[in-house]
LUMVEXNU-264792 format. One record per residue (C-alpha): x, y, z; residue number from 0; chain. Coordinates in pm, whole numbers, plus 32768, in hexadecimal, padded with zeros to 4 digits. Layout:
BEGIN
REC      u      v      w   guti   nufi
REC      X      Y      Z    NUM      A
...
//
This chain:
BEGIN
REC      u      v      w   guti   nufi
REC   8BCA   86E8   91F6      0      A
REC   8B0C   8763   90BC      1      A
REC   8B81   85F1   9024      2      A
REC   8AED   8540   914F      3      A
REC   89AA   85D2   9135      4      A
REC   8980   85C6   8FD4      5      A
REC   89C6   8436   9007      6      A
REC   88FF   8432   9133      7      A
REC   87B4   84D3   9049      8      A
REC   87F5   83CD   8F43      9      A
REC   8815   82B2   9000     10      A
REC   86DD   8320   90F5     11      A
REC   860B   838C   8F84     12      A
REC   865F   8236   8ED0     13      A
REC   85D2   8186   8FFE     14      A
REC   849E   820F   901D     15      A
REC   848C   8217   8EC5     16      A
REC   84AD   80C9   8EA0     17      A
REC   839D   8074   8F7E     18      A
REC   82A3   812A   8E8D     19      A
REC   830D   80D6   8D6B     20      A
REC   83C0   7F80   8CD6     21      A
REC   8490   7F71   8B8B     22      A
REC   83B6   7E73   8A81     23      A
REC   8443   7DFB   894D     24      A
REC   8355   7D19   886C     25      A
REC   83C0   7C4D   8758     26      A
REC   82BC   7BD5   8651     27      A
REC   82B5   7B89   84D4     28      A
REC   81B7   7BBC   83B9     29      A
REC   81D4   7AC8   827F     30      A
REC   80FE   7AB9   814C     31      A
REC   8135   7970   8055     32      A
REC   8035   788F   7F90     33      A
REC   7FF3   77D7   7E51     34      A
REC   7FAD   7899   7CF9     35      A
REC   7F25   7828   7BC0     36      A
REC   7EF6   78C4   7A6C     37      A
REC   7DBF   785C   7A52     38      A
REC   7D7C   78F3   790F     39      A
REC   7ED3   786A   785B     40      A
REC   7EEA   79FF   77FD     41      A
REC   800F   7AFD   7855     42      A
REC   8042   7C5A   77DF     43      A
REC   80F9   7C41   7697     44      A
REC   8288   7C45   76B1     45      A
REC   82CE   7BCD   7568     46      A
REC   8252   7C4E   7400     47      A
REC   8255   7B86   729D     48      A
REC   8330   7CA3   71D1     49      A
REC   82E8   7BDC   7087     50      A
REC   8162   7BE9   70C4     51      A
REC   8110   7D6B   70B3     52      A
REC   7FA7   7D87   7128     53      A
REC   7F19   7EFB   7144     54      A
REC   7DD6   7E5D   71FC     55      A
REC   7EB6   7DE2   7313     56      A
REC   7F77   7E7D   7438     57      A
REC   80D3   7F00   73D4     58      A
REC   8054   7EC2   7271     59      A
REC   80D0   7D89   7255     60      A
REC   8056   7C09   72C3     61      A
REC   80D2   7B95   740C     62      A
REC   81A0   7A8A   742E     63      A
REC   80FB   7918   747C     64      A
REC   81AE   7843   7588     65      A
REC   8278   795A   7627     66      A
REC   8223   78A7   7791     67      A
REC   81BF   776F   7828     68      A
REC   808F   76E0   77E6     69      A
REC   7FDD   76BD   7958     70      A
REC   80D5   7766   7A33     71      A
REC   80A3   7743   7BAD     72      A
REC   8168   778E   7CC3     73      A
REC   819B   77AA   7E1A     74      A
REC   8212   78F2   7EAB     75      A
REC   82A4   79C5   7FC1     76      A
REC   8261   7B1E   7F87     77      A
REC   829B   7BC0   80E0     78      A
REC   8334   7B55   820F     79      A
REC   8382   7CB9   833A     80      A
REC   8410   7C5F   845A     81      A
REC   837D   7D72   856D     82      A
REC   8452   7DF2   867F     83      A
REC   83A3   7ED3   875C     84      A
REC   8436   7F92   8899     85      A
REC   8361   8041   899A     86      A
REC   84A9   80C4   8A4B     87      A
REC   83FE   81F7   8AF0     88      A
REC   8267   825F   8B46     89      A
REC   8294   833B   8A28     90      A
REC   83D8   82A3   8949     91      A
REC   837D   817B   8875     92      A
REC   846C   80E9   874E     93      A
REC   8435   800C   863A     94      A
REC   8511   7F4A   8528     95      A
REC   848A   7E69   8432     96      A
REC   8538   7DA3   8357     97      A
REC   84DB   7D5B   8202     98      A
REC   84DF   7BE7   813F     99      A
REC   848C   7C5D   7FFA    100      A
REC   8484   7BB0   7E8E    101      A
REC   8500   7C2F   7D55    102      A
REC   8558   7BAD   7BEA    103      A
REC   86D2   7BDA   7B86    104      A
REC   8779   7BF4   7A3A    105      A
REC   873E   7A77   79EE    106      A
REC   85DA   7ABA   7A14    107      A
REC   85CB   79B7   7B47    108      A
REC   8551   7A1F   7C8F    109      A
REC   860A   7A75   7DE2    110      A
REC   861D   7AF9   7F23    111      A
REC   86C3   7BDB   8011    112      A
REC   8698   7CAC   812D    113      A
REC   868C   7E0C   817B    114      A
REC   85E9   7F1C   826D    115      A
REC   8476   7F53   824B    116      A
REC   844A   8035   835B    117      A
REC   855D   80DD   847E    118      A
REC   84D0   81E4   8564    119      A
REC   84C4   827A   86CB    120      A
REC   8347   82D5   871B    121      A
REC   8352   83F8   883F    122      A
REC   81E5   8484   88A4    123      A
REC   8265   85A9   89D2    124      A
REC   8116   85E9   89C0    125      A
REC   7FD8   8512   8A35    126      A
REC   7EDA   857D   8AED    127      A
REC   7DC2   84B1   8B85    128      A
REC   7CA2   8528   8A90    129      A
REC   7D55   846C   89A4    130      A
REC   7DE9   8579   88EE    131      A
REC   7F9A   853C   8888    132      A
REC   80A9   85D6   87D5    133      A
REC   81D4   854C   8779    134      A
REC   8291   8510   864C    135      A
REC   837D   8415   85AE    136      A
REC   84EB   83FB   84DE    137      A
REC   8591   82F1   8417    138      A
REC   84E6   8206   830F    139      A
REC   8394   8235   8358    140      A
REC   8232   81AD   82A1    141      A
REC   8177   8290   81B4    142      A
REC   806B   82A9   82B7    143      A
REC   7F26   82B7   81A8    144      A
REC   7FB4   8126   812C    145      A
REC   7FA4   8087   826C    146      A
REC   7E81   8112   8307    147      A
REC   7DBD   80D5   81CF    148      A
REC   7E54   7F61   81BA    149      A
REC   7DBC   7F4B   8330    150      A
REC   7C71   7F8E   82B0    151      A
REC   7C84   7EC8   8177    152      A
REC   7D03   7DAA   825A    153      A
REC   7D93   7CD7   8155    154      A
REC   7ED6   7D50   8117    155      A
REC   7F57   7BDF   80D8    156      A
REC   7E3C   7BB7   7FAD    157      A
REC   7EA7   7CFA   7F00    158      A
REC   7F22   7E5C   7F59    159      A
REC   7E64   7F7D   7F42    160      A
REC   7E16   8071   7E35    161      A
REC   7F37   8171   7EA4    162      A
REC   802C   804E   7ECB    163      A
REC   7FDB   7F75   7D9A    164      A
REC   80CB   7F43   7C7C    165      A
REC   8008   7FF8   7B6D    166      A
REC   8076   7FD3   79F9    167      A
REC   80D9   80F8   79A7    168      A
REC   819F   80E2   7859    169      A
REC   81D2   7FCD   7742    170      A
REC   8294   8010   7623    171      A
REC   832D   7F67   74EB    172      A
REC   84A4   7F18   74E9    173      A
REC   84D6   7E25   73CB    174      A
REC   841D   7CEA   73C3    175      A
REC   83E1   7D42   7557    176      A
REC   8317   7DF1   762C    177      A
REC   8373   7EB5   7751    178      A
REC   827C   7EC2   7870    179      A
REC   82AB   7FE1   7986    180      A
REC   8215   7FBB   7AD3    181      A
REC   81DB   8090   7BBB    182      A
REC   80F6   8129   7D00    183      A
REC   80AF   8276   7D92    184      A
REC   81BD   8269   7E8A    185      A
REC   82AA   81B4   7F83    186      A
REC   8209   80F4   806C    187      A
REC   831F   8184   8167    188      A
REC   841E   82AC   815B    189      A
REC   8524   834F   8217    190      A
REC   84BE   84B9   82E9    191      A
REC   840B   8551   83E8    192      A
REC   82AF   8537   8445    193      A
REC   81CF   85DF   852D    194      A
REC   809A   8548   85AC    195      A
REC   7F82   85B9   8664    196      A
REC   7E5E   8510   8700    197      A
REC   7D1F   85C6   874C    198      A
REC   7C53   85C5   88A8    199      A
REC   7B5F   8467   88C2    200      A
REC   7C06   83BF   877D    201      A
REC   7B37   84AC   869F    202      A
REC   7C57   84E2   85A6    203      A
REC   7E02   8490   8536    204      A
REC   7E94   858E   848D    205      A
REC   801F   857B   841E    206      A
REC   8114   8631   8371    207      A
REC   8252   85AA   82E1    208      A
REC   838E   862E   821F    209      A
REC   8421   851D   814B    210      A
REC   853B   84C7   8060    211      A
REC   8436   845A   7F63    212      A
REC   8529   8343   7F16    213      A
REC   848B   8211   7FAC    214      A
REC   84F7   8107   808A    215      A
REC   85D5   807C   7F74    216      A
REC   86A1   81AA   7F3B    217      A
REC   8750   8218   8075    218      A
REC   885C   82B1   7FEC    219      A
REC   88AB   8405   8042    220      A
REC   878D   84FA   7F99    221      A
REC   87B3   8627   7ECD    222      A
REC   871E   877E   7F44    223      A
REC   85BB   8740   7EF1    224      A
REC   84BB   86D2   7FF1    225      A
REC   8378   861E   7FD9    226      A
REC   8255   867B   80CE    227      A
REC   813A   85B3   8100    228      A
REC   7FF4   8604   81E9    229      A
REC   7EFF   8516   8262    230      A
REC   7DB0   8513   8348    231      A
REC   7CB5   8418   839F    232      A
REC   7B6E   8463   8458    233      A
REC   7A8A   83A9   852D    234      A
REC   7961   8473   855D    235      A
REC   789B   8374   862A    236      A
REC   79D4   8301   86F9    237      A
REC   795C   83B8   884A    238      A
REC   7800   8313   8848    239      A
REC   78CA   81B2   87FC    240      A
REC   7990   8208   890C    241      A
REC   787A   8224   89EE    242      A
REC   77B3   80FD   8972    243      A
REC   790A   8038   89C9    244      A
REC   791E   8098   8B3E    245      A
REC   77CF   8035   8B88    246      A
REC   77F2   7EB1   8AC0    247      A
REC   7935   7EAF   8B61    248      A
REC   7876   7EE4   8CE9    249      A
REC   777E   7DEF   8C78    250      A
REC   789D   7CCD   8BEE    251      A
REC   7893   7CEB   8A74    252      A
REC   795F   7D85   8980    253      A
REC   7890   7D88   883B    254      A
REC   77CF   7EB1   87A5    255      A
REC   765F   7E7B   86E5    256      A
REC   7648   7F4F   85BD    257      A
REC   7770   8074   8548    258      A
REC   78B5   7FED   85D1    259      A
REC   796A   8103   850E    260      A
REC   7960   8228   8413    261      A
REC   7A93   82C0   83C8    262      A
REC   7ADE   83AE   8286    263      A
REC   7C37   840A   8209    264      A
REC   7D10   84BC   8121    265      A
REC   7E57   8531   80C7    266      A
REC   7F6B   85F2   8007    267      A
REC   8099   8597   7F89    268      A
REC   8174   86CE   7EEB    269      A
REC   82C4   86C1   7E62    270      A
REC   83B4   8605   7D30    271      A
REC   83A1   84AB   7DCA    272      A
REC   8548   843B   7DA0    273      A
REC   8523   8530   7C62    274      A
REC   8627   85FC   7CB2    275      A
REC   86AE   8736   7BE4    276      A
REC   86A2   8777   7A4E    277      A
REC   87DF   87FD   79F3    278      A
REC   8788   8847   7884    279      A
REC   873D   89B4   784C    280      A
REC   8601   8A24   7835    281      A
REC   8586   88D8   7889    282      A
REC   842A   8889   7934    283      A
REC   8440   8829   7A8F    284      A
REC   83AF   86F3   7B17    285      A
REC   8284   8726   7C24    286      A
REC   81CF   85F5   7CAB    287      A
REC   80BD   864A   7D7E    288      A
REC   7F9A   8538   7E0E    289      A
REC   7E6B   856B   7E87    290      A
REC   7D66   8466   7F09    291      A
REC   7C2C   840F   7FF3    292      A
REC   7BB1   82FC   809A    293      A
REC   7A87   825D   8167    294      A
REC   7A31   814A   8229    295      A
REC   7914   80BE   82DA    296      A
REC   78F0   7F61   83B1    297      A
REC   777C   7EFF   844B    298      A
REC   7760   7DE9   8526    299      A
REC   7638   7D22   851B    300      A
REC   755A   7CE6   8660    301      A
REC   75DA   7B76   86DA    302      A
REC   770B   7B58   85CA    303      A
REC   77B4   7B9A   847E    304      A
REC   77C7   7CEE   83FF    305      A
REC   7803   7DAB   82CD    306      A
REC   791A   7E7A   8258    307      A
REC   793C   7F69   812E    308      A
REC   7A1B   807F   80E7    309      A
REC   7ADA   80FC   7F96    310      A
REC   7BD5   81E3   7F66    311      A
REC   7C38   82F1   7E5C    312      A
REC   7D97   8367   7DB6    313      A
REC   7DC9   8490   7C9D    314      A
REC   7F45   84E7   7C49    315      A
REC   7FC6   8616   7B9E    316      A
REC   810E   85DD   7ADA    317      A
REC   81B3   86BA   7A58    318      A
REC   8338   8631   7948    319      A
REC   83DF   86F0   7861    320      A
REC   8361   86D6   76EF    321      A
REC   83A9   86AB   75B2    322      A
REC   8474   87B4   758B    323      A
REC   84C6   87F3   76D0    324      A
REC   8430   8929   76E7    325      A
REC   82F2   8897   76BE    326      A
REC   823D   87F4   77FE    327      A
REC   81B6   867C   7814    328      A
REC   809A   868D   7927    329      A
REC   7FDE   8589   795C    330      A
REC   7ECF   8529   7A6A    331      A
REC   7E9B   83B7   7AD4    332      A
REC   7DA1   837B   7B98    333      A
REC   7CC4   8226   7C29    334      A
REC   7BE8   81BD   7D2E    335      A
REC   7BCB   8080   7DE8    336      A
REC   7A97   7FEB   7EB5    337      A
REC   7A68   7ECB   7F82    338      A
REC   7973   7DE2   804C    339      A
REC   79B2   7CE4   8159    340      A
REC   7885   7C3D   81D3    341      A
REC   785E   7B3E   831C    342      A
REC   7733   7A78   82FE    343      A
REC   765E   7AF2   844B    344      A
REC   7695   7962   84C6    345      A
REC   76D7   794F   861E    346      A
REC   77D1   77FB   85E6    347      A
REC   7886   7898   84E2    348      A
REC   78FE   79A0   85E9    349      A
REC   798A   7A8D   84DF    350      A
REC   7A6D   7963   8445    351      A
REC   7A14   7954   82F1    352      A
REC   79DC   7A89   8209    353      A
REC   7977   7ADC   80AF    354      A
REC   7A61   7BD0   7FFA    355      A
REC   7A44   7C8E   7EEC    356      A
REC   7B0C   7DEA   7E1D    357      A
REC   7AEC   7E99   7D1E    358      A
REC   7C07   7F88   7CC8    359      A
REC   7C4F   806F   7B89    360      A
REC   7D4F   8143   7AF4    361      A
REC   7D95   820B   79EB    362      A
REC   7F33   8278   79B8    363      A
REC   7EE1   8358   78CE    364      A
REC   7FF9   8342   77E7    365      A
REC   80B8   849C   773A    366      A
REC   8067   8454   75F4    367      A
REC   8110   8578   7534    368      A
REC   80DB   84E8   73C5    369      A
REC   7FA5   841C   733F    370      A
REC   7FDB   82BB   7299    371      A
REC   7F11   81EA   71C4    372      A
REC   7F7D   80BF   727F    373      A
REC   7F09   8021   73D8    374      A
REC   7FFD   8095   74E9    375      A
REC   7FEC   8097   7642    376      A
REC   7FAE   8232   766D    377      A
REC   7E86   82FE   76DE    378      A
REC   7D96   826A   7606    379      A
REC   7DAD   8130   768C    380      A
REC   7E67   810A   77DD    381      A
REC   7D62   80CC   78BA    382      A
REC   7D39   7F7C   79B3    383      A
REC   7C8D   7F05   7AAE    384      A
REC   7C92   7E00   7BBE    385      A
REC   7BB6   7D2A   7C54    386      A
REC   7BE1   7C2A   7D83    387      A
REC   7AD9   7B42   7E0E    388      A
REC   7AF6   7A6F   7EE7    389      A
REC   7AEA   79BE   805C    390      A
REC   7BA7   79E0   8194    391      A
REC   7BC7   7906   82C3    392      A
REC   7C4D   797D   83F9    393      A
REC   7C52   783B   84DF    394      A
REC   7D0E   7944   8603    395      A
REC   7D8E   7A99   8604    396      A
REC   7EFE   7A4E   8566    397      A
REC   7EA4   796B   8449    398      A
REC   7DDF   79DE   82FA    399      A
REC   7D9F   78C4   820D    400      A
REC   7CF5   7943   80D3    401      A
REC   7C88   78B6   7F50    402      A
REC   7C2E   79DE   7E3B    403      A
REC   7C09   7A25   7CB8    404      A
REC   7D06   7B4C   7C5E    405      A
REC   7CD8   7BC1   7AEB    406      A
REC   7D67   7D13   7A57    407      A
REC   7CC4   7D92   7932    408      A
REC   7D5F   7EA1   7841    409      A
REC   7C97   7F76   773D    410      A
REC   7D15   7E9B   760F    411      A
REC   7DC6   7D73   75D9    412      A
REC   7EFD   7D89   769D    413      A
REC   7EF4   7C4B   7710    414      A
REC   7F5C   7B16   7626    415      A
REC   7EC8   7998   7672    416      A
REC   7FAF   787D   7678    417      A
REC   7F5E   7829   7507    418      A
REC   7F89   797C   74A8    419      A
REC   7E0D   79FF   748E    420      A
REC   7E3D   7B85   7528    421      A
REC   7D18   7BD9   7619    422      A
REC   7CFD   7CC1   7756    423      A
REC   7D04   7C35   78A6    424      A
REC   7DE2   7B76   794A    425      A
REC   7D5D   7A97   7A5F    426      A
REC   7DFD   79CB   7B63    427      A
REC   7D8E   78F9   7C8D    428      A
REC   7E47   790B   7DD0    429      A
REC   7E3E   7858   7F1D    430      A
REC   7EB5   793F   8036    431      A
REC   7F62   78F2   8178    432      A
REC   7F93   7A4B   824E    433      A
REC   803C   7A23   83AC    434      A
REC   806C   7B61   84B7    435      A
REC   80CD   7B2D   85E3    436      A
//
């Protein structure tokens, strides 16, 4: 009898669930590709001339002329995610994206493969009608501060943002070569637990998550360690938006004259990031810890176009074993990035066609535990910066067509011309084809 009924409850509770409720799964894709060319003929040196000892030059010797091809262009595919998203429940949602990724293998040529960007279940128990959630989520998830701050950037397909950009972070002699180490603040994505809460009226996010500290690259099973990482944006004026909203809604539009949105963020990333124990004794213990703002503002003008700015900042505090070991390394990188995106206020235009423009800057702040007389890539003269301008044409909502001027410039001559002639920026032109749908 107890069987029955517990069949009978089932069958009566999927029904009228049902009715409420219906399954969705959506299936979309995001791809970035283009056209790049080294529009300078320049690259950062890879090759040194051993028999030409030069003190005044970096590495202290000449670099190497011809090490690449003169006028190199080339058409790329940089990303391509396939997005699977399930709403399987009011309050269960899953994802899984697949990742088409590039990379450079030991013949130097480029390939690609596949592997798994993101994997989570999303469950909020708790919404209430005010607006305010909480939920949390487990598997592979996204470092919340990159994404949100690529959404406000809004040209993730031009460049990534400061947080997520391959920084140079070490070059070093080997030889007649140079070894170049890249790097950014963190994964993009991770494997844990993460706790989010949403304020009443959209004033505020604020998460919480426990990660490997591995990335989404390294799935493998982690050692004891644990990386935590906080995060909160704010929207101080979202209630009055809100409002503004409902009454262009009741009268048929859906576009806001003057602040669109404010929102201000930060975060804090604490742990060893995939460093995991130092088994030497009495050796220094690595700590990575990252800490970081950010701000944004978008003001639409009274008939059309608008104008967007916003930046964001980054400091990290490093902390290797020495030389001895006893001894600690710390270090402190730290960079800021700001950027503009302007819509002519042209009513034809309709918010097609946009001027961009960044500026980032970073300093890695090389350990640089004994002095040389010689140029090297250390503390003295490791910092770069980046700068994008450009346009952007959005003919629809899926497709991003874009042209800009990328150049990287170092604090000395890092960077070697085609006929050998060192200098320190690196430019390239790109045409940009972004598709999300």
């Amino acid at each position: 009898m107890k069987k029955i009924s517990c069949v009978l409850f089932v069958i009566v509770f999927s029904t009228l669930y049902s009715q409420e409720f219906k399954p969705e799964i959506k299936v979309g894709a995001t791809v970035f590709t283009g056209w790049e060319f080294n529009v300078d003929n320049a690259e950062f040196i890879s090759k040194i001339d051993t028999t030409g000892p030069n003190s005044s030059t970096p590495f202290g010797y000449d670099p190497l002329k011809n090490q690449f091809e003169t006028s190199k262009n080339s058409f790329y595919l940089e990303r391509a995610y396939i997005n699977v998203i399930a709403s399987l429940t009011p309050d269960l949602k899953a994802r899984v994206t697949p990742d088409v990724f590039s990379f450079t293998d030991g013949n130097g040529k480029t390939q690609y493969n596949m592997g798994i960007k993101f994997a989570y279940l999303d469950y909020i128990p708790f919404r209430n009608d005010n607006g305010m959630s909480f939920g949390f989520r487990l598997g592979v998830l996204p470092n919340t501060w990159i994404p949100t701050n690529e959404n406000y950037w809004g040209y993730r397909g031009f460049q990534k943002t400061l947080t997520d950009f391959s920084w140079t972070t070490s070059a070093v002699r080997s030889g007649n070569t140079v070894i170049r180490t890249q790097s950014s603040f963190f994964p993009s994505a991770d494997l844990g637990l993460q706790l989010n809460f949403t304020s009443p009226k959209g004033i505020a996010e604020i998460s919480g998550a426990v990660l490997n500290g591995n990335g989404y690259r390294n799935l493998a099973f982690d050692n004891r360690f644990k990386d935590i990482l906080f995060t909160a944006f704010v929207h101080p004026l979202q209630p009055s938006i809100n409002k503004k909203m409902e009454s262009l809604k009741k009268a048929g539009k859906d576009r806001i004259e003057g602040i669109s949105d404010i929102t201000f963020g930060g975060y804090a990333y604490i742990g060893k990031l995939d460093k995991g124990e130092n088994y030497t004794a009495n050796a220094v213990q690595f700590e990575r810890k990252r800490f970081g703002g950010m701000a944004h503002l978008r003001y639409n003008f009274k008939k059309a176009g608008f104008i967007k700015i916003g930046g964001e900042y980054g400091v990290q505090k490093n902390v290797d074993p020495g030389s001895p070991i006893t001894d600690k390394a710390e270090t402190s990188p730290k960079g800021f990035s700001a950027y503009l995106e302007f819509n002519p206020p042209v009513t034809s235009i309709n918010e097609k066609l946009m001027l961009v423009f960044r500026y980032d800057s970073f300093d890695p702040d090389i350990y640089t535990p004994v002095s040389s007389s010689t140029i090297l890539f250390d503390n003295s003269h490791d910092k770069q910066s980046l700068i994008i301008g450009g346009l952007a044409f959005k003919p629809n909502k899926m497709l991003t067509l874009g042209v800009t001027y990328q150049g990287i410039t170092y604090e000395d001559n890092f960077v070697v011309k085609y006929d050998g002639t060192s200098t320190k920026t690196d430019g390239r032109l790109l045409i940009h084809g972004i598709l999300n749908f």
